[in-house]
C-alpha positions as CSV (number, residue, x, y, z in Angstrom):
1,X,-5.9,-5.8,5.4
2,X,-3.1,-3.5,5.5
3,X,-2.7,-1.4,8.8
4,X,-2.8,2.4,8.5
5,X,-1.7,5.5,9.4
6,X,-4.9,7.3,9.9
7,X,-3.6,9.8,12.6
8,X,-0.6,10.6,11.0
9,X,-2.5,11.2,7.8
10,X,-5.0,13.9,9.6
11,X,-1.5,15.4,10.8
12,X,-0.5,16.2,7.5
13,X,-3.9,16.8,6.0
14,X,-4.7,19.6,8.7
15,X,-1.1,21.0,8.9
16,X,0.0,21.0,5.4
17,X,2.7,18.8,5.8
18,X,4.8,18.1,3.0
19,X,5.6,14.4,3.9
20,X,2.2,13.8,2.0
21,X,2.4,14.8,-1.8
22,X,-1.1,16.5,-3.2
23,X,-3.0,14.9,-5.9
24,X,-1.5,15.0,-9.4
25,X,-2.9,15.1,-12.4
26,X,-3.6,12.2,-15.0
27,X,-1.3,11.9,-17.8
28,X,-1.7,12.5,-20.8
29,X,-3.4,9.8,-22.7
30,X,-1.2,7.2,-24.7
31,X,-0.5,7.9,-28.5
32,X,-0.7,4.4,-29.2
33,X,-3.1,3.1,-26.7
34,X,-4.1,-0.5,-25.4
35,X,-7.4,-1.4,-27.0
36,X,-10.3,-1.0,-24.8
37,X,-11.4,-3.7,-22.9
38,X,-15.2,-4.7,-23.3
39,X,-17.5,-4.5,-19.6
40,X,-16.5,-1.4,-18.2
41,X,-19.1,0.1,-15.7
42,X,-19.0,3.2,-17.9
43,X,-17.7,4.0,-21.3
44,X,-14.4,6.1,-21.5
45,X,-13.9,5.8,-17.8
46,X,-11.9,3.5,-15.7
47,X,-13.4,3.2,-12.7
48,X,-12.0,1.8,-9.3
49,X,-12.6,1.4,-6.1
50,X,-10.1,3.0,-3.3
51,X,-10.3,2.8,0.6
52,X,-9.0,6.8,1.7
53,X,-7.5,5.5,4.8
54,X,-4.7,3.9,3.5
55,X,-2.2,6.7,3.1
56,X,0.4,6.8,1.3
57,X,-1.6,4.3,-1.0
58,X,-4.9,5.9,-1.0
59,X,-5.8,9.1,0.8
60,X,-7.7,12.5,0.2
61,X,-5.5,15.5,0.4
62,X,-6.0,18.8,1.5
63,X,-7.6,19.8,-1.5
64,X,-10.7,16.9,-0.6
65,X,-8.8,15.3,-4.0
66,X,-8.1,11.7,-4.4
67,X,-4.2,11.3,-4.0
68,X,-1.2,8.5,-3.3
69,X,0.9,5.8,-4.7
70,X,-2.5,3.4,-6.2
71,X,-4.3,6.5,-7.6
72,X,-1.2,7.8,-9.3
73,X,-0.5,4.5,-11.0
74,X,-4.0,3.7,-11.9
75,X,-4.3,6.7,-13.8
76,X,-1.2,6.0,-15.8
77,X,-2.8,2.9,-16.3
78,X,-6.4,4.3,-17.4
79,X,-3.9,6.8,-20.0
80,X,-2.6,4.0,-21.2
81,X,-6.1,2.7,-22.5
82,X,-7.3,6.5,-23.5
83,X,-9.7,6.3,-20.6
84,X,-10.4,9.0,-18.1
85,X,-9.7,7.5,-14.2
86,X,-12.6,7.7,-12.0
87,X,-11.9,7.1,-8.4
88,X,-14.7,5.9,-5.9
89,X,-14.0,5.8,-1.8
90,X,-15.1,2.3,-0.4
91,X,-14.7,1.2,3.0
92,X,-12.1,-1.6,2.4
93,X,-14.6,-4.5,3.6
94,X,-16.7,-3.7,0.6
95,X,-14.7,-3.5,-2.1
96,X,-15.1,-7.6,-3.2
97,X,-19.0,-6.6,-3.2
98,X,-18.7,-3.7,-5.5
99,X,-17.3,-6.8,-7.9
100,X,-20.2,-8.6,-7.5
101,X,-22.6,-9.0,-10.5
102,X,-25.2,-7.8,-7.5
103,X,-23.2,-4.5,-6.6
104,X,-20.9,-4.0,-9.7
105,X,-20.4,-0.3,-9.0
106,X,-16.5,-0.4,-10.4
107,X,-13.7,-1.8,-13.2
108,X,-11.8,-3.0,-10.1
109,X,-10.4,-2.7,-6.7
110,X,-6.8,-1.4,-5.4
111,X,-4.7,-2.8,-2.5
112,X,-5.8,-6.4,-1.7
113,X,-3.6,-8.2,-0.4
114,X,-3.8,-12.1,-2.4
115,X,-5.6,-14.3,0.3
116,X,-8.6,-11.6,0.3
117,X,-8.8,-12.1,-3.3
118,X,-8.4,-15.8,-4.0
119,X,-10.6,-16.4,-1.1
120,X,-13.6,-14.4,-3.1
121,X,-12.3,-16.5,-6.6
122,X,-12.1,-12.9,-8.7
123,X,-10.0,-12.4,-11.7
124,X,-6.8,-10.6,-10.4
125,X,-3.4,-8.9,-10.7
126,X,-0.4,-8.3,-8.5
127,X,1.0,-4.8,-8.6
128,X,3.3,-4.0,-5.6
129,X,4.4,-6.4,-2.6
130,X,3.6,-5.3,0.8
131,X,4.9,-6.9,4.3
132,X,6.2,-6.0,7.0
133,X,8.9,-3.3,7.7
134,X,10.5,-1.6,11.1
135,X,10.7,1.7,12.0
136,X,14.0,2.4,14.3
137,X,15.5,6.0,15.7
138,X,18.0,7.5,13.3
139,X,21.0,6.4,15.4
140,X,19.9,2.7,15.8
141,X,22.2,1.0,12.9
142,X,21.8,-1.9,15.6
143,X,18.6,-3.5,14.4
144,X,18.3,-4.3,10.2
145,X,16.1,-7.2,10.7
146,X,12.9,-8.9,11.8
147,X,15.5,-11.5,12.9
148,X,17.7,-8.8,14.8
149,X,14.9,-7.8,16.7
150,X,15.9,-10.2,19.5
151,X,15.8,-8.8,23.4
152,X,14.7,-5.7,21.9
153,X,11.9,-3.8,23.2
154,X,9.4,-3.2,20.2
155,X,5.9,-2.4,18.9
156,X,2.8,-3.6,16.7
157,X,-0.5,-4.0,17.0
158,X,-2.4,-6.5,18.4
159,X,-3.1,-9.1,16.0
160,X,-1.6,-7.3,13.5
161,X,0.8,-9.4,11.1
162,X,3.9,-7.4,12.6
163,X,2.2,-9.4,16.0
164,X,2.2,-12.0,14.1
165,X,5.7,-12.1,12.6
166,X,7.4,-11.5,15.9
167,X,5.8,-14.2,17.7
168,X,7.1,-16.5,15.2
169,X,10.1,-15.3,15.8
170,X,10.1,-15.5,19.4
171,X,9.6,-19.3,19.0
172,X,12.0,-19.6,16.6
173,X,15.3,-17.3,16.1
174,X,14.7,-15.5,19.5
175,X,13.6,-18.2,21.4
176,X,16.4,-18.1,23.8
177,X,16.6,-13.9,23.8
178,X,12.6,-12.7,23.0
179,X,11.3,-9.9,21.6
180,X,9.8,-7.7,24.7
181,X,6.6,-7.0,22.3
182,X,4.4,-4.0,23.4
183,X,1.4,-3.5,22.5
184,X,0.0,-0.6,20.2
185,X,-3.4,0.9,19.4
186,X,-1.8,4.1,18.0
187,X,1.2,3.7,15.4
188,X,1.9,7.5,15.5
189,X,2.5,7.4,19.7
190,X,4.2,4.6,19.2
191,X,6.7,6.1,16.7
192,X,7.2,8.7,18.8
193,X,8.1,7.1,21.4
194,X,10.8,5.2,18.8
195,X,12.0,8.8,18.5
196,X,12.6,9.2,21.8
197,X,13.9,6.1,23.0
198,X,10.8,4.6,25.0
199,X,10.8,2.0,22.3
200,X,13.9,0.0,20.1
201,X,11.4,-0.6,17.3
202,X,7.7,-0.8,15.8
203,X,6.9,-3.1,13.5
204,X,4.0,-2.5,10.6
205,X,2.7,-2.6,7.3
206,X,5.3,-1.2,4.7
207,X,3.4,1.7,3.3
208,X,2.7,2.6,6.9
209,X,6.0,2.5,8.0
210,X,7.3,4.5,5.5
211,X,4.8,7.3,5.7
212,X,5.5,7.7,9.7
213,X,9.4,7.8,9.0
214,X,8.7,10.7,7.0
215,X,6.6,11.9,9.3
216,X,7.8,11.4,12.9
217,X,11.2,13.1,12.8
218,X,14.6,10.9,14.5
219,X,13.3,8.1,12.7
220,X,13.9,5.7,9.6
221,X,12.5,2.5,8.5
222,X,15.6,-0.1,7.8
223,X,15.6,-1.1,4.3
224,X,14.5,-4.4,2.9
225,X,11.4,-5.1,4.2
226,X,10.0,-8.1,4.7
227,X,8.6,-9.0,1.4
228,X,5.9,-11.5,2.4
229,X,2.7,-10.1,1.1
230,X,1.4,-9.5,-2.9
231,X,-1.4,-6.5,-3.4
232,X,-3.7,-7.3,-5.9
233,X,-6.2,-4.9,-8.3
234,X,-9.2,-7.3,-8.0
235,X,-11.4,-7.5,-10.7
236,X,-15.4,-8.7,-11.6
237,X,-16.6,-12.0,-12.3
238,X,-16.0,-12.6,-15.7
239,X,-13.7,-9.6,-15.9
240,X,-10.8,-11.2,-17.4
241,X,-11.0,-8.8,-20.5
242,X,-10.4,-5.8,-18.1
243,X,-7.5,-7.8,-15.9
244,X,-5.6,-8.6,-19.2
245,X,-5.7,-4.7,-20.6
246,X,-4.7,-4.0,-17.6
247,X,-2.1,-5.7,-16.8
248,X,-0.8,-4.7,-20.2
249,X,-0.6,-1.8,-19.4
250,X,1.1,-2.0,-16.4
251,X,3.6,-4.1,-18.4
252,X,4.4,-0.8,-20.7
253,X,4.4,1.1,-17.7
254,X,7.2,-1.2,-16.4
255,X,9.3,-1.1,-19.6
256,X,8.9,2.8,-19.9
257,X,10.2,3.0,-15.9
258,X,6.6,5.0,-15.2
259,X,6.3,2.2,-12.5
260,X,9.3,3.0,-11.2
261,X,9.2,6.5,-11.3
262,X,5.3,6.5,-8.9
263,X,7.2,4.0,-6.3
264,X,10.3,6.4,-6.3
265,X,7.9,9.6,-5.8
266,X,6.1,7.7,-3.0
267,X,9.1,6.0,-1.5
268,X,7.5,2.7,-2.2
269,X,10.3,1.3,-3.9
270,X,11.1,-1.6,-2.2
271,X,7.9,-2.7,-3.1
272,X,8.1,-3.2,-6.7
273,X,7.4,-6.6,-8.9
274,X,9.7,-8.0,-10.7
275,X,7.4,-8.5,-13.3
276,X,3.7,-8.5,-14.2
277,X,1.8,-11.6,-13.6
């Protein structure tokens, strides 16, 4: 699953930081809306299933409300049908069960990235494209890719996929010049010490990244991301009725440039599909 930025996101939680927009409301229900698919969990709601710790996608701000990129978007999705959005928090390990015909507790689940979701063999739809992305210091215009990253100092995670992607690049592109990879447990620390110089670069999640460049200050993420990994809603067995409305919707939401306009707001941009699947 994606990594987080769960200290960083209790930094701006308890301090008010304004890195972290506060919920917002729904909008206003379509005029002309999508018809309302059949199998919803309860009439006149749209119902999902979030994990909190995944700010900026998911997250509780400091009003204890539901807030971030996913929630944003699936309520312009739910207006789109005329349905009110209704938000559960579910540790991210159980949102395929919630979908089962055993636990159905929700219409569907947010950020999952595709091999989680073809692996359980769930109806589903790509919204936004993950990967991973690298946090510099403001004055390093040096680095601008995973590739670039060679006899740099940098850090991830263990076993993370930004572990991952630079060990495939030590055997391949920097084979002759490596990446001195250090090891994190703690993405904030390690941007700080970006900041400062300890470090030429962490490597993480997209989201992630983004939310500690606005949050650890002498640092940026360098644009263009590695584009390498599709989120999915996932949906129930059976729930094709519900993935087709909504990916309708998402499609109007494309051609209106609301989609657009909830990447923009969460700096997400670079994230964006092309088109709806």
């Amino acid at each position: 699953m994606l990594a987080t930025a769960t200290v960083a996101l209790a930094a701006c939680s308890s301090s008010g930081n304004s890195a972290l927009p506060g919920a917002s409301p729904q909008p206003r229900a379509a005029s002309s809306p999508i018809p309302v698919p059949p199998g919803l969990v309860t009439p006149g709601k749209l119902t999902i299933g979030a994990d909190y710790h995944f700010a900026p996608q998911s997250y509780v701000d400091g009003s204890g409300q539901a807030a971030g990129f996913d929630i944003d978007l699936a309520g312009a999705i739910a207006s789109q049908l005329q349905l009110k959005l209704e938000v559960l928090n579910i540790d991210d390990p159980s949102i395929i069960q919630g979908l089962t015909p055993a636990g159905r507790r929700y219409d569907m689940g947010v950020n999952q990235p595709s091999p989680v979701a073809l692996a359980a063999g769930l109806p589903l739809l790509t919204y936004f494209v993950s990967g991973q992305a690298i946090l510099v210091s403001v004055a390093n215009r040096k680095i601008k890719s995973l590739s670039g990253l060679c006899g740099f100092r940098v850090a991830a995670a263990p076993g993370s996929d930004g572990a991952l992607a630079l060990a495939r690049i030590n055997a391949g592109a920097c084979h002759d010049k490596p990446v001195e990879i250090v090891a994190t447990s703690d993405d904030v620390v390690a941007a700080g010490e970006v900041a400062s110089g300890k470090l030429d670069a962490l490597v993480d999640d997209y989201p992630a990244a983004v939310l500690l460049g606005k949050t650890t200050t002498g640092t940026r993420v360098v644009s263009h991301h590695d584009p390498s990994a599709p989120i999915d809603y996932v949906f129930p067995p059976g729930g094709d009725a519900i993935r087709n409305a909504v990916a309708a919707a998402l499609k109007r939401l494309q051609r209106e440039g609301t989609y657009g306009r909830i990447l923009k707001k969460w700096g997400l941009g670079e994230g964006a599909i092309t088109a709806v699947p």
